[in-house]
DRENKERO-388188 format. One line per 3 residues: number of its first residue (from 1); for each residue x, y, z of C-alpha. Coordinates in steps of 0.02 Angstrom, whole numbers, always signed. Layout:
! residues N
NUM> X,Y,Z ~ ...
! end
This chain:
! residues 576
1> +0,+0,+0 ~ +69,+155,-49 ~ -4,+334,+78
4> +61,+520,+21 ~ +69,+660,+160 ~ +20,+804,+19
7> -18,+788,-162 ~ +88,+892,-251 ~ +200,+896,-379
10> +334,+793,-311 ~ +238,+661,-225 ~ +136,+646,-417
13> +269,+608,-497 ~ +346,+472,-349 ~ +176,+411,-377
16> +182,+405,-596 ~ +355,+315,-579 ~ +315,+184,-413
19> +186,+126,-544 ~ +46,+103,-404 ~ -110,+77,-461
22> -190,+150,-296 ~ -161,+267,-154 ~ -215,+339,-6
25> -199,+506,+20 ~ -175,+566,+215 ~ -187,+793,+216
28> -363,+854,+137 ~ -365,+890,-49 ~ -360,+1060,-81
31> -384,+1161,-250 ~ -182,+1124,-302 ~ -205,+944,-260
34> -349,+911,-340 ~ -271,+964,-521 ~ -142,+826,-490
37> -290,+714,-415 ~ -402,+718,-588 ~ -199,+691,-667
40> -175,+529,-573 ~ -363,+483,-677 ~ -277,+475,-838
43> -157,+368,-761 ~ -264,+258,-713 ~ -220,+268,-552
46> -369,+279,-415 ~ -333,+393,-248 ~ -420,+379,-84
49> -448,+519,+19 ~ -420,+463,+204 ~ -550,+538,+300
52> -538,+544,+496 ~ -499,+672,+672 ~ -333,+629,+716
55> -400,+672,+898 ~ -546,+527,+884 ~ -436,+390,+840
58> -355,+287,+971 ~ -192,+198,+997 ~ -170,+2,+1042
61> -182,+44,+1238 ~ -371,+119,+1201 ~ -281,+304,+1237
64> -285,+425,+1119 ~ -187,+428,+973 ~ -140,+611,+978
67> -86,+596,+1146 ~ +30,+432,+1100 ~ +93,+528,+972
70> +138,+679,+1089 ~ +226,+561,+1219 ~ +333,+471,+1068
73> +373,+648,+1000 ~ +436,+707,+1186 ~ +555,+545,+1187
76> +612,+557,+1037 ~ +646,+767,+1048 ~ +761,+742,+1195
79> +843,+592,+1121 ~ +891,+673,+944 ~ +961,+832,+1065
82> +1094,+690,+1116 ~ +1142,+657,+951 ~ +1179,+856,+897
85> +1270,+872,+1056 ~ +1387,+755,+1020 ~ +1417,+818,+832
88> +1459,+1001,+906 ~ +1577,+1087,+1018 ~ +1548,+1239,+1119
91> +1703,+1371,+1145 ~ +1702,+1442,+1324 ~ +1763,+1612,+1338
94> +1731,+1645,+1509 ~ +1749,+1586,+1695 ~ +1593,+1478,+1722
97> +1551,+1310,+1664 ~ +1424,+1287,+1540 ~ +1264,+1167,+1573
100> +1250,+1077,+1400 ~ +1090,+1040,+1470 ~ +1030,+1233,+1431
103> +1050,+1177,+1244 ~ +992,+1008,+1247 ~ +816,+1089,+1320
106> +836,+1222,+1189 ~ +867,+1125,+1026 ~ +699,+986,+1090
109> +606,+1135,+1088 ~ +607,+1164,+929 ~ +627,+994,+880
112> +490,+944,+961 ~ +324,+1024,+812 ~ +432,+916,+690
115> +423,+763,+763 ~ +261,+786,+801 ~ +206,+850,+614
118> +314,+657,+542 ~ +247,+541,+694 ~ +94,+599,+670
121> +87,+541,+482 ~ +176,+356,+540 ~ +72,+335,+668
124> -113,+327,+578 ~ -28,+248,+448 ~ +37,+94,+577
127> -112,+104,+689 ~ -252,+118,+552 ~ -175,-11,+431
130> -80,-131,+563 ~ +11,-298,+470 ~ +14,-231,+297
133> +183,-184,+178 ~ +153,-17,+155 ~ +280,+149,+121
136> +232,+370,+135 ~ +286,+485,+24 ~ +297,+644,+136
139> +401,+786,+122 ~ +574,+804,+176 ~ +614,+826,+383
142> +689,+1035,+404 ~ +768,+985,+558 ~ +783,+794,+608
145> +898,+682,+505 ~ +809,+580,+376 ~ +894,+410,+434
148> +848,+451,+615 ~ +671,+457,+557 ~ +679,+307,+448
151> +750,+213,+613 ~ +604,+239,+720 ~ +461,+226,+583
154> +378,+34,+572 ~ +330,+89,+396 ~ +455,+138,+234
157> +474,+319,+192 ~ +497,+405,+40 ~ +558,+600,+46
160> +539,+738,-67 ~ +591,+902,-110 ~ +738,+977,-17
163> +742,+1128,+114 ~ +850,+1238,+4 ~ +719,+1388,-20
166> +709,+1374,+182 ~ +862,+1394,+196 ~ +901,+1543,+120
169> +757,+1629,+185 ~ +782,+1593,+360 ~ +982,+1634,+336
172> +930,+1807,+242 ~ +799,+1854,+399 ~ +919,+1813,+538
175> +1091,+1905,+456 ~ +944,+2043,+425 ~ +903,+2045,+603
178> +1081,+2062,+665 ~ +1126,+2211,+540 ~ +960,+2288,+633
181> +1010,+2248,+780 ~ +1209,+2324,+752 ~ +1109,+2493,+697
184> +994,+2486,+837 ~ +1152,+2485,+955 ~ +1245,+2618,+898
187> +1108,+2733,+958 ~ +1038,+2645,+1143 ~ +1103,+2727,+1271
190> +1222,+2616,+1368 ~ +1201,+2714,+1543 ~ +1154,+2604,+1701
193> +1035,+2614,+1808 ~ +1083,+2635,+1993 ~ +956,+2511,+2058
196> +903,+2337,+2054 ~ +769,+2281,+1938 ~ +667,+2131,+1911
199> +646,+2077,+1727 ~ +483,+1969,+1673 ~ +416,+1922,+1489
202> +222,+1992,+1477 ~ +102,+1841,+1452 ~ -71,+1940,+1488
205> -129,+2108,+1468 ~ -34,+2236,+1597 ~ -110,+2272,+1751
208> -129,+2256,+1928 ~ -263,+2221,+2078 ~ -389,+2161,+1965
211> -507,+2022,+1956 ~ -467,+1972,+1771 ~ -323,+1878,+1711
214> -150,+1994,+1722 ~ +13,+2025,+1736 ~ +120,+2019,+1823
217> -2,+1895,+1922 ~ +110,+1869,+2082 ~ +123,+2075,+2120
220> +12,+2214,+2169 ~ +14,+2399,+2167 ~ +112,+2404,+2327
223> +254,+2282,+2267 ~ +245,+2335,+2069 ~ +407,+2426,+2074
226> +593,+2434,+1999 ~ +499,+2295,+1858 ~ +560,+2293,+1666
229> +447,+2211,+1569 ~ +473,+2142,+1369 ~ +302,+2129,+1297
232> +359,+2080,+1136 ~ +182,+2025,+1076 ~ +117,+2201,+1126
235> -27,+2158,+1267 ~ -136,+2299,+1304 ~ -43,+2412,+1457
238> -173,+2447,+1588 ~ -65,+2553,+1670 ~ -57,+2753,+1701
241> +90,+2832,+1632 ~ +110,+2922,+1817 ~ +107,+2735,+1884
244> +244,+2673,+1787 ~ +350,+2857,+1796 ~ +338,+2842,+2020
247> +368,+2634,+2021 ~ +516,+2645,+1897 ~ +450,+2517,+1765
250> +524,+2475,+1588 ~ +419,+2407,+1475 ~ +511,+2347,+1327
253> +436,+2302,+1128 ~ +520,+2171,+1020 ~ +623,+2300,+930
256> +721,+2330,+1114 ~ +760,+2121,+1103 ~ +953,+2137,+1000
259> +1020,+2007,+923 ~ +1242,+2039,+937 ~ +1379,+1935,+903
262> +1414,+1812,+1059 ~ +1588,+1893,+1138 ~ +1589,+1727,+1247
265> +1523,+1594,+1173 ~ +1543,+1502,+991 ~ +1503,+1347,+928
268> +1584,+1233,+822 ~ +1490,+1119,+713 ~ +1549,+958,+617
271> +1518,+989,+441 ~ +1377,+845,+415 ~ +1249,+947,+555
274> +1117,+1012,+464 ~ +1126,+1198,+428 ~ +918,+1207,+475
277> +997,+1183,+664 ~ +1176,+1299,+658 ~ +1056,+1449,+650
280> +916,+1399,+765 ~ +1107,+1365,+882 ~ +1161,+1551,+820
283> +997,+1626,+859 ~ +1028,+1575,+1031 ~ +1223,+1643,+1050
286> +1160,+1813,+971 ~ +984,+1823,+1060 ~ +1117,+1789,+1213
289> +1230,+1911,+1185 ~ +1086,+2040,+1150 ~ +996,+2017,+1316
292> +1174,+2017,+1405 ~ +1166,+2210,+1349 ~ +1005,+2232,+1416
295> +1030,+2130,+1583 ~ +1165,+2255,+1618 ~ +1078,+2424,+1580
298> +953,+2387,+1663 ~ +1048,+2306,+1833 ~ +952,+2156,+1823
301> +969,+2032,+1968 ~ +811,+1912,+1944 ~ +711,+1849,+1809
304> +538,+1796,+1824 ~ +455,+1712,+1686 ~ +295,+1555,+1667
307> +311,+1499,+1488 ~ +474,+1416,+1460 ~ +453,+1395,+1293
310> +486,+1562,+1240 ~ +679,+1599,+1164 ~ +720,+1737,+1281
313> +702,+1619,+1429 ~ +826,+1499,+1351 ~ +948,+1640,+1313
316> +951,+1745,+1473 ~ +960,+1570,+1572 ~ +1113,+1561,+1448
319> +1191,+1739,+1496 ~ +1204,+1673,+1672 ~ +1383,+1606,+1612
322> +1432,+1809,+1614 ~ +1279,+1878,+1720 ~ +1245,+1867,+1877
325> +1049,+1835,+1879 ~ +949,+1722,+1977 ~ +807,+1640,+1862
328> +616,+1582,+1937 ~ +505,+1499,+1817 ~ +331,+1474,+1893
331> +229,+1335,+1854 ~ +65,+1393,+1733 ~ -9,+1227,+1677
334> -80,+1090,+1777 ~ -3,+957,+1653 ~ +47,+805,+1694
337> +161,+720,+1586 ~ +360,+796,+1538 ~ +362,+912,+1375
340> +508,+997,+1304 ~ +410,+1163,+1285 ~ +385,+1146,+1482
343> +549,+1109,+1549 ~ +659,+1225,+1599 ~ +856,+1237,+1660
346> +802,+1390,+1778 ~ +890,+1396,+1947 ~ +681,+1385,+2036
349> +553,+1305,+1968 ~ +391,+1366,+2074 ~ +276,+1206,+2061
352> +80,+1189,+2127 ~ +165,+1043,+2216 ~ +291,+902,+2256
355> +167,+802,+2144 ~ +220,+877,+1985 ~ +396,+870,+2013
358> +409,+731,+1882 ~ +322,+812,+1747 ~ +439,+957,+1726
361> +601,+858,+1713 ~ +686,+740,+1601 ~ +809,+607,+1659
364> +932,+755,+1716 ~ +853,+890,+1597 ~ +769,+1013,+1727
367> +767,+1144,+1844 ~ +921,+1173,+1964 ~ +770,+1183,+2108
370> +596,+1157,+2146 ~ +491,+1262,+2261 ~ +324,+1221,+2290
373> +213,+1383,+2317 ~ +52,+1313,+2259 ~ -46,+1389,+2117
376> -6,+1551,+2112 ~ -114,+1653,+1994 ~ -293,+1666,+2102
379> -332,+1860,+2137 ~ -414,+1905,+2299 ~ -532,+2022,+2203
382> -707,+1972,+2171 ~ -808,+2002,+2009 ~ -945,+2091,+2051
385> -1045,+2057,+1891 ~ -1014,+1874,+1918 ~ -1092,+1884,+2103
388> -1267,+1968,+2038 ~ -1276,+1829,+1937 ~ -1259,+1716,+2052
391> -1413,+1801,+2140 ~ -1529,+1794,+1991 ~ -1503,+1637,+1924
394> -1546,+1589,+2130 ~ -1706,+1694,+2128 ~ -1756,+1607,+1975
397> -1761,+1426,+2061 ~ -1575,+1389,+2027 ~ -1485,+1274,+2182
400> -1342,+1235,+2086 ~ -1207,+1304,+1953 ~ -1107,+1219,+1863
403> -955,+1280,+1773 ~ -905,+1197,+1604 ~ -713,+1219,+1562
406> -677,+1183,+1380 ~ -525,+1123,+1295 ~ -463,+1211,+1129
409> -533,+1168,+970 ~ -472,+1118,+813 ~ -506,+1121,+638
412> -365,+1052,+571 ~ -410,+854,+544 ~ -215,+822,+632
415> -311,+907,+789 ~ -353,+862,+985 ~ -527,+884,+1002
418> -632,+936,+827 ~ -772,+1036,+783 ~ -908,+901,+802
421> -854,+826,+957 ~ -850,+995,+1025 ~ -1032,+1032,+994
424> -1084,+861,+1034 ~ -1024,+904,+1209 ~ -1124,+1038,+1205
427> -1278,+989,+1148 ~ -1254,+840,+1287 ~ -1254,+1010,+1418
430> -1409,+1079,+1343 ~ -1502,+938,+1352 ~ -1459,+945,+1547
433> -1513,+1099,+1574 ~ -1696,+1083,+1461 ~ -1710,+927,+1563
436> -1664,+1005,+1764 ~ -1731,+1175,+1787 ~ -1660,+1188,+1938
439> -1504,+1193,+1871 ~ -1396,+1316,+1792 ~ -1221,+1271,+1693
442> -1090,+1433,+1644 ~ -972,+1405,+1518 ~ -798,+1472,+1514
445> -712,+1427,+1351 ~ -517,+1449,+1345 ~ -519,+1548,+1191
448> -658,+1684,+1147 ~ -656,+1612,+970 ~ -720,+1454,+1018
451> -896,+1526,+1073 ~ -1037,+1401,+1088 ~ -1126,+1529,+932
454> -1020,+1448,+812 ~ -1154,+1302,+826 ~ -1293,+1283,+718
457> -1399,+1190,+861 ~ -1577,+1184,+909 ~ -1553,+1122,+1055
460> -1396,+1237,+1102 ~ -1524,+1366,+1070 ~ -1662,+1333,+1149
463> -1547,+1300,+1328 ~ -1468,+1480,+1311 ~ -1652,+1551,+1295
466> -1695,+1481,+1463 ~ -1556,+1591,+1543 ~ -1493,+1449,+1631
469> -1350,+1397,+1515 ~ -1235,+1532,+1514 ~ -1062,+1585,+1400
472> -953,+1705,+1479 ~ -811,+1789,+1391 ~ -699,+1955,+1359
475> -581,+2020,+1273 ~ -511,+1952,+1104 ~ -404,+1816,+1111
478> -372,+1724,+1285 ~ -535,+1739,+1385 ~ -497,+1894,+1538
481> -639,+1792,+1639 ~ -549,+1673,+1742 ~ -594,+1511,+1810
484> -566,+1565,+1989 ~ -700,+1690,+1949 ~ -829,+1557,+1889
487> -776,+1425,+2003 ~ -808,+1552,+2154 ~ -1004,+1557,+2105
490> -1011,+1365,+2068 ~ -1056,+1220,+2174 ~ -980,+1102,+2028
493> -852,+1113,+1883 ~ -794,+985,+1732 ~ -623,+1006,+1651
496> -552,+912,+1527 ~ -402,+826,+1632 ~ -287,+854,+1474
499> -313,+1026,+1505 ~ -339,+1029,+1691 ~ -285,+1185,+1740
502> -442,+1268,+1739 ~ -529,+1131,+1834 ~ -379,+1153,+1991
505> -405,+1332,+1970 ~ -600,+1310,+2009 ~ -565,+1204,+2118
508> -453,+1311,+2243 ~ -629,+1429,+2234 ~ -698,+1318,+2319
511> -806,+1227,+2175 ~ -815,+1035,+2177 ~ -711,+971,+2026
514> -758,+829,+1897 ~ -615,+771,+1791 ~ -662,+700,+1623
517> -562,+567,+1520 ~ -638,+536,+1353 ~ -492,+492,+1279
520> -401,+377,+1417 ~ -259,+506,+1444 ~ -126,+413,+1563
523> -29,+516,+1659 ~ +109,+536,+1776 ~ -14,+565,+1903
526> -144,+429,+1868 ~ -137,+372,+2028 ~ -185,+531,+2117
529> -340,+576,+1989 ~ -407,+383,+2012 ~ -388,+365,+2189
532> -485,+539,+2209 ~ -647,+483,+2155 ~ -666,+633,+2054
535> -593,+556,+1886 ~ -749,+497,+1751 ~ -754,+445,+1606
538> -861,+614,+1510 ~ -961,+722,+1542 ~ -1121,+639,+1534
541> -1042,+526,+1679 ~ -1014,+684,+1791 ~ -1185,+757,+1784
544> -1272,+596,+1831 ~ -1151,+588,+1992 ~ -1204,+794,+2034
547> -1381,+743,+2002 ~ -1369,+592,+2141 ~ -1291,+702,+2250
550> -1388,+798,+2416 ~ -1243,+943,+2418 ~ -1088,+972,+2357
553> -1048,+909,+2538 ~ -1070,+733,+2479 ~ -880,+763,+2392
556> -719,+807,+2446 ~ -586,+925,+2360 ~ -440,+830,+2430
559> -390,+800,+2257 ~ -372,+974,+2230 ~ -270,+984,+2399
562> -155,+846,+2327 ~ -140,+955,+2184 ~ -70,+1131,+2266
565> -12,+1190,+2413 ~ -103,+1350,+2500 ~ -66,+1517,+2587
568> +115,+1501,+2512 ~ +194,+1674,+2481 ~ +260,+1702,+2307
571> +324,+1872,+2343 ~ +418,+1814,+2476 ~ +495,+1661,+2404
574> +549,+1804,+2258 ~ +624,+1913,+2390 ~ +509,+2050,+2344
! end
């Protein structure tokens, strides 16, 4: 059996001279593919258009495919990081010893969307079509050796096309970037500030004591002071320009990130390592040496950042070798299984708790230390809105909320959780509500994009008329409304445990938390989420166990006690 990733060009004519008479087809045909589709018709040769969710199918241990996929693609991103190690050697111009960890948790990083994009394709193949003699035609890998992938595939590959085009554009936009950058320098002032500053990456809109999602999350007005701040994607600043003028606070675009030639580090490649991964290396040196600059202007002596997978926090963790900075990377997601995208070589890692140690280090690829504070991003400020409607829905016969955490959507077919399941899973909550009027269920999705309107359902729309199933969102991307805020005016709360950071969240509010496994996720903390009780199967499963219930009192949240520590002080663990 022969499958082909794309249908292009090249894969046509591997096809025309393989002399199949059939094949299966794995991406969705688009307008360019389907000229070469009605092509392959004169040839007599007949193509089948694979039609699935990637996120629906499931792997020979009943868990989800897409999740196997993502655990082989972890493994196999740390283990290729190995292999370039050892076919480069790193010149040390200065005093300290280097961690060649710091690159190895680098390099999987970006590694790690590849291996998923190629495992992805092998693994339907194998799984769908087990004990047949089969080969894919799929495009060649940017990054990962082609005999590396061929080693760990249980089917034959065939690769086309080259990188070359790639290549020169990426080589073009990065020596670009550094002639900027040399400009750039010529003209920033290189005077030092005569105090100690605190430097952070924005991840949320900037602000402070408010009830919405922020940052930075772990200060307030009182401790908001001698901060620089690179918001690089350009969040809104909800900040007065007198605020940030009396609390001495930097706030920094992408044009202040430089990118300089590394004075103290160089690396010297064998000449058979793919170019693709000598810049992505270079990147780092001169994103290094940039940040270096800016460590020192601004007297930097700790750097506070939550989302490791961001460049910057790879690089300044790098300039420790000629800085002297202390690094805290605080724990954002409630995942539980290692990542490359998640792991960090900071000097602190502050974790919900002991519990999630393991998922945030691999074999001896991991933070220096780990600190367990708890989950630090609830807000002691209420939402006033949210606590009026807690009232009404009340005086209209409602005895209990629920709150309905979703978990993205795709609608890509290589996805997690697709379109139709999605509204399935809502129709499943309508029904609830049309059929318990003493209920009410809010729903919080992650993203404002993924509102329940996108649904063309009857029944979705005749629940939202009764007032008792409720969306709440704001803003325009990540939804402001928090699940601390929705969990505070719910007895109950289902999350998705793939994504169950909203469900700990709610949780800590003091909302009883379901868990849902539709897809037989098994994590590193199985044992925790099955001994709780509070681990079902869907959703459908967790409202028949809050309908048998008296009270909420007929549960316990010592799951979510398990899960994070309480009344630990962030500030004070930060020396702030």
């Amino acid at each position: 059996m022969l499958f082909i990733d794309k249908l292009n060009i090249l894969s046509f004519i591997k096809v025309i001279t393989s002399r199949h008479k059939k094949v299966h087809i794995l991406s969705k045909l688009d307008d360019t593919s389907f000229v070469y589709f009605h092509l392959l018709k004169i040839f007599k040769v007949k193509v089948v258009e694979e039609t699935f969710f990637y996120g629906d199918l499931r792997s020979f241990k009943s868990e989800s495919l897409f999740i196997h996929t993502r655990k082989s693609s972890v493994k196999l991103s740390f283990e290729y990081s190995n292999f370039i190690l050892d076919n480069m050697s790193i010149i040390n111009n200065t005093n300290s010893v280097i961690d060649n960890n710091i690159f190895k948790s680098y390099i999987s990083k970006i590694l790690m969307d590849e291996f998923e994009y190629f495992l992805r394709r092998i693994d339907y193949v194998s799984n769908e079509y087990p004990n047949s003699n089969y080969q894919l035609i799929i495009k060649s890998p940017k990054l990962i050796g082609k005999n590396f992938l061929r080693k760990n595939s249980k089917i034959k590959l065939k690769f086309t096309g080259n990188n070359l085009h790639l290549l020169i554009k990426e080589t073009f936009k990065f020596r670009t970037k550094i002639l900027i950058s040399l400009i750039r320098n010529l003209f920033i002032s290189k005077r030092k500030l005569n105090y100690k500053t605190n430097l952070s990456i924005a991840t949320d809109q900037i602000k402070t004591d408010c009830p919405e999602r922020h940052f930075p999350h772990w200060l307030n007005s009182t401790t908001f002071k001698n901060q620089v701040i690179i918001n690089n994607l350009n969040y809104k600043i909800g900040l007065s320009k007198e605020f940030i003028r009396k609390n001495n606070i930097s706030i920094l675009g992408e044009k202040d990130i430089l990118h300089l030639p590394n004075k103290y580090l160089k690396i010297k490649f064998n000449n058979n390592l793919n170019p693709h991964l000598k810049i992505c290396f270079n990147q780092l040196l001169y994103l290094s040496q940039g940040l270096i600059c800016l460590l020192n202007k601004y007297n930097c002596d700790k750097f506070i950042f939550s989302e490791p997978q961001d460049p910057i926090s790879d690089a300044i963790i790098l300039s420790k070798t000629v800085v002297d900075i202390e690094t805290f990377c605080i724990q954002y997601s409630n995942m539980c299984m290692p990542t490359p995208v998640m792991i960090t070589c900071a000097d602190n890692f502050l974790c919900f708790s002991k519990e999630h140690e393991k998922a945030f280090r691999w074999n001896n690829i991991g933070p220096k230390k780990f600190i367990s504070t708890g989950y630090t991003f609830l807000t002691r400020y209420k939402n006033q809105d949210l606590i009026y409607l807690k009232e009404k829905l009340y005086k209209k016969g409602v005895e209990n909320i629920i709150a309905y955490f979703d978990e993205s959507m795709q609608y890509d077919k290589w996805g997690y959780k697709s379109f139709q399941t999605c509204k399935l899973e809502y129709e499943i909550l309508a029904d609830f509500i049309l059929k318990n009027e003493n209920y009410s269920i809010i729903l919080k999705p992650q993203f404002v994009r993924n509102t329940i309107s996108i649904f063309n359902s009857n029944k979705i729309d005749q629940a939202l008329k009764t007032g008792r199933l409720i969306e709440l969102k704001s803003g325009t991307h990540r939804n402001l409304i928090t699940p601390q805020q929705v969990g505070s005016i719910s007895e109950f709360s289902i999350s998705d445990l793939v994504g169950g950071t909203a469900g700990l969240e709610s949780g800590l509010a003091g909302s009883i938390v379901f868990f849902i496994n539709p897809v037989n996720y098994i994590s590193m903390l199985e044992d925790i989420y099955s001994q709780s009780g509070m681990l079902v199967d869907d959703t459908t499963s967790a409202l028949n166990l809050i309908l048998e219930a008296d009270s909420k009192d007929d549960f316990s949240n010592s799951l979510i006690n398990k899960l994070s520590l309480k009344d630990v002080s962030i500030e004070k663990i930060l020396g702030l």
